[in-house]
N, C-alpha and C positions, 0 to 999 in steps of 0.2 A: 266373973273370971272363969275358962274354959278349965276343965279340968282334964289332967297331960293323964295320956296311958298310961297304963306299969310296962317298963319297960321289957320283960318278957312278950308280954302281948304285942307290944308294937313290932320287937324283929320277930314273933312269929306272923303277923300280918303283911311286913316288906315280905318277906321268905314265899308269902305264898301269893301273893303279887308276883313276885318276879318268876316263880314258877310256872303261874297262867298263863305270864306274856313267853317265856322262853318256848311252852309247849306250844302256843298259838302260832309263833314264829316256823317252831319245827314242824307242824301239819303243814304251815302254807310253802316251806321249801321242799318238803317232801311232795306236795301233788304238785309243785311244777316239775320238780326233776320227774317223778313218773310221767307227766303229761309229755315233756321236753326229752326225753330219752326213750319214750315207748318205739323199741325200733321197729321199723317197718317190714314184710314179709320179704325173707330172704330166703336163699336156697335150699337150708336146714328145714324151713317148712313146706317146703315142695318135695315132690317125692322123688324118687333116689334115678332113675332108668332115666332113660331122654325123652322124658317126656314134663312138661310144665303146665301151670294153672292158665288158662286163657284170661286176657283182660289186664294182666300184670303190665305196669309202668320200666322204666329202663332202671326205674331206682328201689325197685321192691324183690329183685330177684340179684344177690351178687355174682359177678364174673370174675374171672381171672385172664388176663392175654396170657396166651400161650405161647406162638412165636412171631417173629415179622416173615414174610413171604417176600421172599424177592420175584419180583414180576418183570417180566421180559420189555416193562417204559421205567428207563434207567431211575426216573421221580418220583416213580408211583410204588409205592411197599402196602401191605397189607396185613392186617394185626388178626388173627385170630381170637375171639373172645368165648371163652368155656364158663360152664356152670362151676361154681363153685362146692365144694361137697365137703361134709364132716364125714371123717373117716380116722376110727378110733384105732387108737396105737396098741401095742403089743402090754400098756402100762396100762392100759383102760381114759385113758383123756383123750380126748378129742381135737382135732388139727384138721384146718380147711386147706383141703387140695381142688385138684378140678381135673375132669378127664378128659385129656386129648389123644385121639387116636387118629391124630391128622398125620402120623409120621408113616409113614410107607416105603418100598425098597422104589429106587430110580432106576428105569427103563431105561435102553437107547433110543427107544422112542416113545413119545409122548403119547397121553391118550388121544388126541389128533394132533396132526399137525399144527405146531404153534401155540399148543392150549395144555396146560398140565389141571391134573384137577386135587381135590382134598373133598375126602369124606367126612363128614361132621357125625358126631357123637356126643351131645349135649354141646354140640360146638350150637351160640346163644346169638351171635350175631359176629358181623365182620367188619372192622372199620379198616377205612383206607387212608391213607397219608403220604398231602404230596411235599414231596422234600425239597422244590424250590420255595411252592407258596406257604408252605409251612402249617397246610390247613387240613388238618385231621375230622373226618364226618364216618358215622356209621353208617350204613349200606340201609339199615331197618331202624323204624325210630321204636320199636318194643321189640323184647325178647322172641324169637322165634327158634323154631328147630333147621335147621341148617342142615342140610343131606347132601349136598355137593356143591363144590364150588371150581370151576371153571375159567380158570386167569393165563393172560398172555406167558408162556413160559419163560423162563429167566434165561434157557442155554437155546440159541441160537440152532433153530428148525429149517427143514424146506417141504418142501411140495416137488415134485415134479421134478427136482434135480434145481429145484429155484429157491433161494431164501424165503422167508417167510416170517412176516409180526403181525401179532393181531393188536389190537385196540380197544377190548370190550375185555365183559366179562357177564357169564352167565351165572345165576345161582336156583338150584332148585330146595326146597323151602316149605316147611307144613309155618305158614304164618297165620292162621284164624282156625278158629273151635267151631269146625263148619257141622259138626255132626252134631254138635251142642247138648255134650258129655262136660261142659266144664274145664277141657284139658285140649292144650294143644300136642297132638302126637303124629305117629303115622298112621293113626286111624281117620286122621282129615286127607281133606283132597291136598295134593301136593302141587304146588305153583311153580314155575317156571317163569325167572324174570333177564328180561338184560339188564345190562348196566353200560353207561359208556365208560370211556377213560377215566374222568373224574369222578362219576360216580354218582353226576349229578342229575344224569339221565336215567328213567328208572320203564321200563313198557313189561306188562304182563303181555307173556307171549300164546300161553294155552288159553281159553276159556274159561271163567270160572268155574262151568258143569264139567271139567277136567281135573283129572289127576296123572302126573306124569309118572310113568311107570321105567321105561328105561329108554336110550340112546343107543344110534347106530351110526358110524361116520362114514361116507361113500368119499372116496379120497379124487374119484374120477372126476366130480362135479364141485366138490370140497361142500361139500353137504352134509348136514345132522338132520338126521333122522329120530324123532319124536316118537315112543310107543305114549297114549296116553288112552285113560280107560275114562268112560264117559259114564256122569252119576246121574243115567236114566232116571230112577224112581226119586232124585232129586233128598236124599236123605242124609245129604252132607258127608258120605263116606262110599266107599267103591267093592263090589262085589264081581267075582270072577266071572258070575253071568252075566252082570255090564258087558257091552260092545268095547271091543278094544279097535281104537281109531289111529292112524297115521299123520303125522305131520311131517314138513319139511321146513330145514331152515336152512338156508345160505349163508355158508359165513362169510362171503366178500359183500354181502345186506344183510344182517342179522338182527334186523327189528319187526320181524315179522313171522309168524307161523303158518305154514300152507297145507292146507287139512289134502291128505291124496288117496286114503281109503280111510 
């Protein structure tokens, strides 16, 4: 005949039975929720100026839309996307905002004819969306720095004493860590792209050994004019003793750069 515990002994041995299992229970929800919740790099660990980590995915850095852009093709709107930024309140707690300085005073006349532009400031990317097909795409499939963007304007332009719609859209754009510092900034070469209408046509227009410096519009030929500085010593970034080269682009053909000094 087996002989039975004292009863003390027995609920002190359930007690710590069930204490083993409840703890073993709580270590194994506790490393899934850390494994399952470790959030991935966002804005707050990126540093603060408009400039980002190179290499970063569309989901490791947060945005914010800042506004829609109405664009001079009644279906096509365009969403500004900003870095998102912790910026501590007057109480000491911290609140994510995002800085847009895409707002600007409106001219009577456009920066060319037909084409209004936006300055980007931690502006992250731009997606477009067309209101019949109801099919919203980002311009860039990673976060990039955005330095102008170039769209058919919304209020109705001419040329010549002649109406006037464009169909494209240009954007210039530090999108690779070409000096290979780890960051994408205005310390890379600055690219130059089209885009068509939908967005879905994309052609680098300067060269890679290019960086685009600034624009000039000849209204006589309806020509842009390209300054871009060329990265002679190949060191992924541009110095003032670089040659500064010319190009031309056509906006009635504007898939193409034509180097002219």
């Amino acid at each position: 005949m087996r002989k039975l515990l004292p009863y003390n002994l027995l609920a002190h041995l359930t007690f710590f039975v069930l204490l083993i299992s409840c703890s073993s229970e709580s270590n194994t929800q506790s490393e899934q929720i850390s494994v399952r919740e470790q959030p991935a790099l966002t804005a707050e660990d990126t540093v603060k100026a408009n400039i980002i980590y190179g290499g970063l995915n569309l989901n490791q850095i947060a945005t914010l839309p800042s506004r829609v852009v109405l664009t001079g093709l009644p279906e096509h709107r365009l969403i500004t996307l900003y870095k998102q930024m912790p910026i501590k309140n007057s109480d000491g707690y911290s609140r994510k905002e995002y800085y847009d300085y895409s707002d600007r005073v409106e001219y009577e006349e456009h920066f060319m004819p037909g084409i209004d532009i936006i300055y980007g400031y931690n502006l992250l990317n731009i997606a477009h969306h067309n209101l019949v097909t109801l099919k919203t795409t980002r311009l860039f499939q990673k976060p990039v720095l955005v330095k102008t963007i170039y769209y058919p304007s919304f209020v109705q332009d001419s040329l010549n004493r002649k109406p006037i719609n464009r169909n494209f859209y240009f954007v210039s754009v530090y999108d690779e860590d070409t000096n290979q510092d780890t960051l994408i900034s205005n310390h890379d070469l600055r690219r130059f792209y089209f885009f068509n209408a939908e967005t879905d046509e994309k052609i680098q227009l300067l060269p890679s050994t290019y960086s685009g410096v600034r624009s000039q519009y000849d209204s006589e030929n309806d020509i842009m004019y390209l300054f871009a500085r060329f990265d002679e010593n190949e060191d992924g970034m541009t110095e003032r003793k670089e040659p500064l080269h010319v190009f031309w682009i056509s906006l009635k053909e504007p898939k193409k750069a034509v180097r002219m000094y």
